[in-house]
C-alpha positions as a printed Julia matrix, in Angstrom:
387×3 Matrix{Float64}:
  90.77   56.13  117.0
  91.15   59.79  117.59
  89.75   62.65  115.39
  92.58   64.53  113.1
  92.34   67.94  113.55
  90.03   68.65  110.22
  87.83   66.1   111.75
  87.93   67.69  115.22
  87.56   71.34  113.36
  84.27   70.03  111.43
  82.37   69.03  114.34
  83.27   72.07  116.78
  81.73   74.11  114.21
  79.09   71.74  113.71
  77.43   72.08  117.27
  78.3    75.82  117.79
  75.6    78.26  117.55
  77.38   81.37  117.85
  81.64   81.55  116.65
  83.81   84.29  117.52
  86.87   84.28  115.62
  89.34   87.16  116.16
  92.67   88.01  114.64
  95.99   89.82  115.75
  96.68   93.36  116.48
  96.96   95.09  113.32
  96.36   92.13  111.08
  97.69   91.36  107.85
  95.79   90.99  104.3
  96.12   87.3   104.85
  94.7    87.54  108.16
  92.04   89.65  107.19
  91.15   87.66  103.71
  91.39   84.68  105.97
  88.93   86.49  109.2
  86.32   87.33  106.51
  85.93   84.37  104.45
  85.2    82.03  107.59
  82.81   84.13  109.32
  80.46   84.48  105.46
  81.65   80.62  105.42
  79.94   80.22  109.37
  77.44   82.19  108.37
  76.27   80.08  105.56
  76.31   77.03  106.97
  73.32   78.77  109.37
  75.48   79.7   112.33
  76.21   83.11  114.05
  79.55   84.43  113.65
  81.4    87.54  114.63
  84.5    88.94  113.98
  86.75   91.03  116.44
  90.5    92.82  116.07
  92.31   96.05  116.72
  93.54   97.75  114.08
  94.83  101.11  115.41
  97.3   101.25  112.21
  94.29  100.96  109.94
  95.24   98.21  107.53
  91.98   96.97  107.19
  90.84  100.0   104.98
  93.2    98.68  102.0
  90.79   95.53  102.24
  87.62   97.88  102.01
  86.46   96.47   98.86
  85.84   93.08  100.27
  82.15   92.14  101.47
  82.7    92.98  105.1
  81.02   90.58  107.65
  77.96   91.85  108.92
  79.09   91.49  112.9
  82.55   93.53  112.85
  83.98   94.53  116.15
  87.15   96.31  117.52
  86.56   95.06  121.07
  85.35   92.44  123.25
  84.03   94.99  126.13
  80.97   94.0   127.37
  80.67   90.4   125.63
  79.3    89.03  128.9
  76.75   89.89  131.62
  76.83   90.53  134.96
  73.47   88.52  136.61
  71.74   88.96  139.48
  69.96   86.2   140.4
  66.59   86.07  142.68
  64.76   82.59  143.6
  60.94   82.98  143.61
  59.82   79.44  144.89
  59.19   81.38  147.94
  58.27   84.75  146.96
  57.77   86.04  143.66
  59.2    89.29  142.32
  56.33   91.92  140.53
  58.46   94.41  139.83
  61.83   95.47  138.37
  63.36   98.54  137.95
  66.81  100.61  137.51
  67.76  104.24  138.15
  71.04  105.41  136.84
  73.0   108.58  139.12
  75.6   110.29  137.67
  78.49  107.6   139.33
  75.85  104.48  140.14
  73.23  102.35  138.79
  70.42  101.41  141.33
  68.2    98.05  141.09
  64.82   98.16  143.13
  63.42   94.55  143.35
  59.8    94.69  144.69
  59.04   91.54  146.12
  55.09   90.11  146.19
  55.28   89.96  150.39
  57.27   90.96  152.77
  60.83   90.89  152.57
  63.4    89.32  150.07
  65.4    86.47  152.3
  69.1    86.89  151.45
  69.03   83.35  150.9
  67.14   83.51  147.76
  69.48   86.41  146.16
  73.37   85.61  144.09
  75.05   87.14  141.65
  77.94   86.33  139.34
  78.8    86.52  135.53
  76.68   85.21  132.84
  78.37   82.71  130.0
  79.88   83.97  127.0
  77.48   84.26  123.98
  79.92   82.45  122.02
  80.32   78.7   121.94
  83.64   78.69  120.73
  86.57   81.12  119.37
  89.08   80.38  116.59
  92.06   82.06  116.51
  93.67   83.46  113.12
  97.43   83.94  112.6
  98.38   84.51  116.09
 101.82   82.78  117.93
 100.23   83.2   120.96
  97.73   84.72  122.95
  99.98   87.89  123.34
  99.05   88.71  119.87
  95.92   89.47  119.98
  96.83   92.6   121.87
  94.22   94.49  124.13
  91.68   91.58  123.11
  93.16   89.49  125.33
  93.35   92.11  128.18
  89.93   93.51  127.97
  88.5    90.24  128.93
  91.36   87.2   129.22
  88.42   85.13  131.12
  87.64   84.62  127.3
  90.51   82.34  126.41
  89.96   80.04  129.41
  85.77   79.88  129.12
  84.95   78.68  126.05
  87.11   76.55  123.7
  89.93   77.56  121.83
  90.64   76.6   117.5
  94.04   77.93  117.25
  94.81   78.37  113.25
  98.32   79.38  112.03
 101.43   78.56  110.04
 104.42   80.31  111.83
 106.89   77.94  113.39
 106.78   79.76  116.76
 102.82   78.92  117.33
 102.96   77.68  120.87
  99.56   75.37  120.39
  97.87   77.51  123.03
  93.87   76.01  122.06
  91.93   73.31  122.61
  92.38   72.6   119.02
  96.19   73.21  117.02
  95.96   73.37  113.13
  99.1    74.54  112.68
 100.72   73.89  109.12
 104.92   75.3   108.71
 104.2    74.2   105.03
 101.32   76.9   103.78
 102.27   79.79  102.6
  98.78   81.69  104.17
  96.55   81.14  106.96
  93.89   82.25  104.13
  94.87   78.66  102.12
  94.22   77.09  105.03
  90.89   78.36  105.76
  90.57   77.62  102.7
  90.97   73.3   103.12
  88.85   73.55  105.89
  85.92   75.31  104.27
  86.11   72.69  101.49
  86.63   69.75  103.98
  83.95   70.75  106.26
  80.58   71.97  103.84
  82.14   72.79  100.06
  78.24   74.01   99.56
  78.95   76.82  101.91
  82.17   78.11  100.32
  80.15   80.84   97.59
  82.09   83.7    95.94
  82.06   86.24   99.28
  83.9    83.53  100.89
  85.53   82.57   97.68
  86.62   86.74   97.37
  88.06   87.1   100.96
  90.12   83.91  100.88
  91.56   84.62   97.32
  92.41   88.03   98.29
  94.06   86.66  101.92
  96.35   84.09   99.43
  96.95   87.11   96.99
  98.12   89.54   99.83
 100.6    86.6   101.4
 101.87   85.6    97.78
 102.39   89.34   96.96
 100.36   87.65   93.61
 102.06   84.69   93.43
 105.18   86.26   93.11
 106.88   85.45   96.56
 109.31   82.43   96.73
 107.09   80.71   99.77
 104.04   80.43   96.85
 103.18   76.83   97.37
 102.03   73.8    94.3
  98.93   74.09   97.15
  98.27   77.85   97.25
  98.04   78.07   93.48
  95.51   74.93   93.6
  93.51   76.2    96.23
  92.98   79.82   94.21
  92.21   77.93   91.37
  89.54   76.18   93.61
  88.1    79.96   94.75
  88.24   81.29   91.58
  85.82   78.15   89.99
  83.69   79.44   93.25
  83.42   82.57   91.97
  86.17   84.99   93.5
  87.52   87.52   90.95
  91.24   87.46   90.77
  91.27   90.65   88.02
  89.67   92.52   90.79
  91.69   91.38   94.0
  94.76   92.34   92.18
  93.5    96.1    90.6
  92.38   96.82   94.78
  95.75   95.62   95.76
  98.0    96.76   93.21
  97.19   98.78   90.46
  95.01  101.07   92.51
  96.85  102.51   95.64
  96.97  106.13   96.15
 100.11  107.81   94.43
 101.06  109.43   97.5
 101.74  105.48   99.42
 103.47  104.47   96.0
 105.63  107.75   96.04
 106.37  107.26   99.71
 107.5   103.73   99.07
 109.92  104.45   96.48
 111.72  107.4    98.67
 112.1   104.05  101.72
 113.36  101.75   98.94
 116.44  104.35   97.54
 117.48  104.39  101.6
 117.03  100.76  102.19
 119.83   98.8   104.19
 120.54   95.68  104.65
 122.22   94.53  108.83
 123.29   91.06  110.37
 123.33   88.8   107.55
 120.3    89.95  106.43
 117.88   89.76  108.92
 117.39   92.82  109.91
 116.11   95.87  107.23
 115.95   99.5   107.74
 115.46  102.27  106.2
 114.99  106.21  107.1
 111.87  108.42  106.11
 112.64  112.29  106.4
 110.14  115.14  106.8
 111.1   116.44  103.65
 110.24  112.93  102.11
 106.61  113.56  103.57
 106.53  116.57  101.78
 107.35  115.68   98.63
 105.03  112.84   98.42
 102.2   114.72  100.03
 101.74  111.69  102.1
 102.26  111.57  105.76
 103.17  109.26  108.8
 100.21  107.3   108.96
 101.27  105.54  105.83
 104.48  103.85  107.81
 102.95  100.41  108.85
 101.76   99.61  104.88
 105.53  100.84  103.85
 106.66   98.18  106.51
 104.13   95.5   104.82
 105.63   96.15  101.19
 109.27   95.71  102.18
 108.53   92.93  104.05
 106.66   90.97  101.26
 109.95   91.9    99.51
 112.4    90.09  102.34
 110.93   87.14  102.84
 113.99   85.9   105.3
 114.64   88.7   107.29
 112.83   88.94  110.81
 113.85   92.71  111.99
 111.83   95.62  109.81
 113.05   99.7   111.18
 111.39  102.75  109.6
 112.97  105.94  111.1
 111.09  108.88  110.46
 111.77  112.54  111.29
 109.16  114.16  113.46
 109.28  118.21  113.99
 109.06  118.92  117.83
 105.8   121.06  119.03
 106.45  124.72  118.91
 109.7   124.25  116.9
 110.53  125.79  113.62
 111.34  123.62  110.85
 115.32  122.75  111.09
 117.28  120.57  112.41
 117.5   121.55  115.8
 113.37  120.93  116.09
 113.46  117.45  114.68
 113.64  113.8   116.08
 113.92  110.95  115.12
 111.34  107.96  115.8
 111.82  104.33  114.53
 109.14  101.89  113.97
 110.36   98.07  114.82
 108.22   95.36  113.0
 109.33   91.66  115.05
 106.33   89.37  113.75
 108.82   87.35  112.31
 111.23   87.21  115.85
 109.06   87.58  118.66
 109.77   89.28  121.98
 112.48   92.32  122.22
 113.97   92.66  125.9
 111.67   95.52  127.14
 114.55   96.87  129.48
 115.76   97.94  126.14
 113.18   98.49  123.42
 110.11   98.88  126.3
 106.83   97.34  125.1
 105.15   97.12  122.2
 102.63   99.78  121.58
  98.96   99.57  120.28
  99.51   99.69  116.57
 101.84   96.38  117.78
 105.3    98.07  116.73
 108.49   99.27  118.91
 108.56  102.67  119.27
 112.27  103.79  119.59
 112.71  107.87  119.78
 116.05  109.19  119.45
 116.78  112.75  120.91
 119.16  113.19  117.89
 119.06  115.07  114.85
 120.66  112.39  112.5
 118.39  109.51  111.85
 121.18  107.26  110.25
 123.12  107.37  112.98
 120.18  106.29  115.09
 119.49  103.66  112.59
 122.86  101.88  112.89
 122.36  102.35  117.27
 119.39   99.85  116.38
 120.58   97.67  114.21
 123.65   97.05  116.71
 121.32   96.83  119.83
 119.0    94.16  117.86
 122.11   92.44  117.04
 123.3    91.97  120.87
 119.54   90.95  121.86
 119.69   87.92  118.71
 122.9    86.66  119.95
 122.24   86.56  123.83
 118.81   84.94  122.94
């Protein structure tokens, strides 16, 4: 009889040494709640675990507070070796040595006699250090952004846990757990903590994977809140994580100026297609007035989409003042931020590629921002209906 997928999870983890789990480009509280409580959760049960994502929007610094991992990392460059390889049945090697030039690296092999026979000299790449990866929250492997394409070798080499509940997961590991029915990956890190070594689940683990449920339930408050997410916090909260705290990090305590910032998006907020797509328009003057500035965007994204749980399209539009420009209309332009976790793929002949911080960048060469606003709303339209 074959394994079920808890069973299968249990005993990869069981006979790896050293995990690597990594998360998508610019990753969500859930994401990050989830990332964090498995690797103290590995790290417990006696293993080595590491963490890696990109965050070039910075949403991980909203999850400061949490007890951060002790191996965090923001790229897999340089996670595997490059070996030469010398045979010494025949001659032994008594010395080794490297000298670095400005544009080269020289190695000097002195061999014990003679020569050494070409024979007796390969090279080629070393194994990973990890013995397996698990995937958090990503569709596919696409989402892990420059992860993947700093060292894609990665996804083939070792085995693959691929972890998610979006319906477009296209079951890219070795190993699927993919549940439509959770409302957070973080609940079902959660299960599989409990199912695999409940000894190992104490209250860092217990903190993370509260706060990932707390972040995807905007607090229990969403409509996709689950009978099962409120069980399993109760479960974390007997383990020790402190809800009082989670929410005073996440709610009560965000600086004025994000809050401010929020509430001049939400008075422009509109609605397109049936509801699926949601816009709104951010003005230099708005900046101003909240003493805030652009790099706030991608968490004013987050909040309106915890508060549209159906739509799939999320545009900012923000007024930026062209270099060397004075400050009127003529020096202005308008940029819009496209959020499509929810959709997928835009045609790139149209909306180009996504950029690092894992948005659509859209600039408009026009002065009025509404007018580009309703441009994209149409456009998005005409790419959902010839989908």
């Amino acid at each position: 009889m074959s394994l079920s997928t808890d069973d299968q999870f249990t005993k990869i983890l069981s006979s790896s040494e050293h995990v690597l789990i990594i998360l998508p480009q610019n990753p969500t509280g859930d994401m990050i709640g989830a990332g964090y409580g498995l690797t103290h959760f590995i790290e417990n049960t006696g293993n080595q675990a590491t963490i890696a994502f990109k965050d070039p929007s910075g949403n991980k610094e909203m999850y400061s507070f949490l007890p951060q991992p002790e191996n965090v990392k923001d790229s897999l460059s340089g996670s595997r070796d490059f070996v030469l390889t010398f045979k010494t049945t025949h001659n032994d090697i008594t010395d080794v040595r490297s000298e670095r030039a400005d544009d080269e690296v020289r190695v000097y092999i002195t061999p014990n006699k003679g020569m050494i026979d070409s024979k007796d000299f390969s090279f080629g790449l070393a194994q990973f250090p990890y013995s397996v990866m698990i995937a958090i929250g990503g569709s596919d492997k696409e989402a892990f952004g420059s992860l993947l394409t700093e060292i894609p070798d990665i996804f083939y080499d070792i085995p693959v846990v691929n972890i998610d509940n979006k319906s477009d997961n296209e079951d890219f590991g070795k190993i699927n757990i993919v549940d439509l029915t959770a409302s957070s990956v973080s609940e079902m890190i959660t299960r599989l903590c409990e199912y695999t070594e409940r000894q190992s689940v104490d209250n860092n683990v217990a903190q993370c994977l509260l706060t990932g449920i707390i972040s995807a339930t905007d607090s229990f408050r969403s409509n996709h809140t689950t009978p099962n997410a409120l069980s399993r916090a109760g479960s974390l909260i007997e383990y020790g994580a402190d809800q009082h705290e989670i929410v005073t990090h996440l709610y009560k305590s965000q600086p004025l100026s994000l809050l401010k910032l929020w509430g001049k998006a939400l008075s422009k907020l509109q609605v397109h297609y049936n509801g699926q797509i949601v816009s709104t328009v951010i003005t230099t003057s708005d900046i101003t007035q909240t003493t805030s500035n652009t790099h706030l965007i991608p968490q004013i994204i987050d909040k309106i989409k915890k508060n549209h749980t159906t739509a799939k399209f999320f545009i900012i539009i923000h007024e930026v003042l062209k270099e060397n420009t004075p400050n009127s209309d003529e020096g202005k332009r308008c940029v819009a931020l496209i959020d499509t976790q929810r959709y997928g793929q835009l045609p790139e002949e149209i909306f180009g590629k996504k950029g690092e911080n894992d948005f659509y960048e859209v600039t408009f060469e026009d002065t009025d921002c509404n007018a580009g606003r309703e441009k994209l709303a149409s456009l998005i339209e005409q790419a959902i209906d010839n989908k």
